[in-house]
C-alpha positions in Angstrom: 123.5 123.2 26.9 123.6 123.8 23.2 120.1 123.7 21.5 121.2 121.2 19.0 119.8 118.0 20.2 120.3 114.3 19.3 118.5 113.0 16.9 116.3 109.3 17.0 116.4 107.6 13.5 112.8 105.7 13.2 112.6 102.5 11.8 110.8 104.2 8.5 114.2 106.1 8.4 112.6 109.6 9.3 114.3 111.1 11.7 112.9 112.9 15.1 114.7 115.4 17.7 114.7 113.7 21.3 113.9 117.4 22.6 111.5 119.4 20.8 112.6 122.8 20.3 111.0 125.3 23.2 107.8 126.7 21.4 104.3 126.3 21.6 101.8 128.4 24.0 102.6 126.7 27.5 103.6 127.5 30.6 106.7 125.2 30.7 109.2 124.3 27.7 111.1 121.2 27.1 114.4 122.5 28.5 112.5 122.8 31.8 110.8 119.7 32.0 113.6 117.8 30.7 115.2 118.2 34.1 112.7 116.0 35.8 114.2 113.3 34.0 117.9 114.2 33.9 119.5 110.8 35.8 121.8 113.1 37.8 118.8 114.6 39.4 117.8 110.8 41.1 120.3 112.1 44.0 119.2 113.8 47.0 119.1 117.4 46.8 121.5 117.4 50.1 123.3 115.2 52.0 121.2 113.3 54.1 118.0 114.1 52.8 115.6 111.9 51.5 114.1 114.3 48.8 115.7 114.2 45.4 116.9 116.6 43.0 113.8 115.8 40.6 111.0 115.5 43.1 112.4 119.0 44.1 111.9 120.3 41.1 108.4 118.8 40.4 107.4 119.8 43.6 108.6 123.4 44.1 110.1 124.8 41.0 107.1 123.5 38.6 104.2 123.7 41.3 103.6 120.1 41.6 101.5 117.2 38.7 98.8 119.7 38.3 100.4 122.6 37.8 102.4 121.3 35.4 99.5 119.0 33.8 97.9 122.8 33.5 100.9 124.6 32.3 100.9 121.7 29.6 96.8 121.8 28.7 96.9 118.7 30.3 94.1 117.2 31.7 95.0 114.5 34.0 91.8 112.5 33.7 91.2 112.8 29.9 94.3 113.6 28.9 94.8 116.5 26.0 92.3 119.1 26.9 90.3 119.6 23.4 87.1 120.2 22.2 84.9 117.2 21.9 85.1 116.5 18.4 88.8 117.3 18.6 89.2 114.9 21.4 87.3 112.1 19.1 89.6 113.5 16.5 93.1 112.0 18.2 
């Protein structure tokens, strides 16, 4: 897939890519997580199975919610890990 994405226009007429470019200091990047959601992953992975492409993937490429919550600096309870102050901050 081409790293050009689509673009959303916001109602103040900025403009904002769909998929954020892969950067930033984490474990996963958006062209890896994006496949979570992909609709052609809702299908099971084989015939006759009940697991799906995307649970799958959650599951057993990207180590399941917390690893992935981690790999993000996620923390599931509080939400962006931070400092205190920058936690108040957001």
């Amino acid at each position: 897939m081409s790293t050009k994405e689509q673009e959303l226009v916001l109602t103040n007429g900025h403009k904002d890519s769909l998929l954020q470019e892969d950067s930033g200091d984490f474990k996963y990047k958006a062209s890896e997580l994006k496949e979570v959601v992909d609709m052609d992953n809702r299908y099971p992975k084989e015939a006759g199975s009940d697991v799906k492409i995307s649970s799958d993937i959650i599951c057993n490429k990207l180590g399941g919610i917390q690893s992935i919550a981690d790999g993000l600096q996620t923390n599931l309870k509080t939400g962006i890990s931070g400092t205190k102050q920058d936690l108040a901050e957001r």
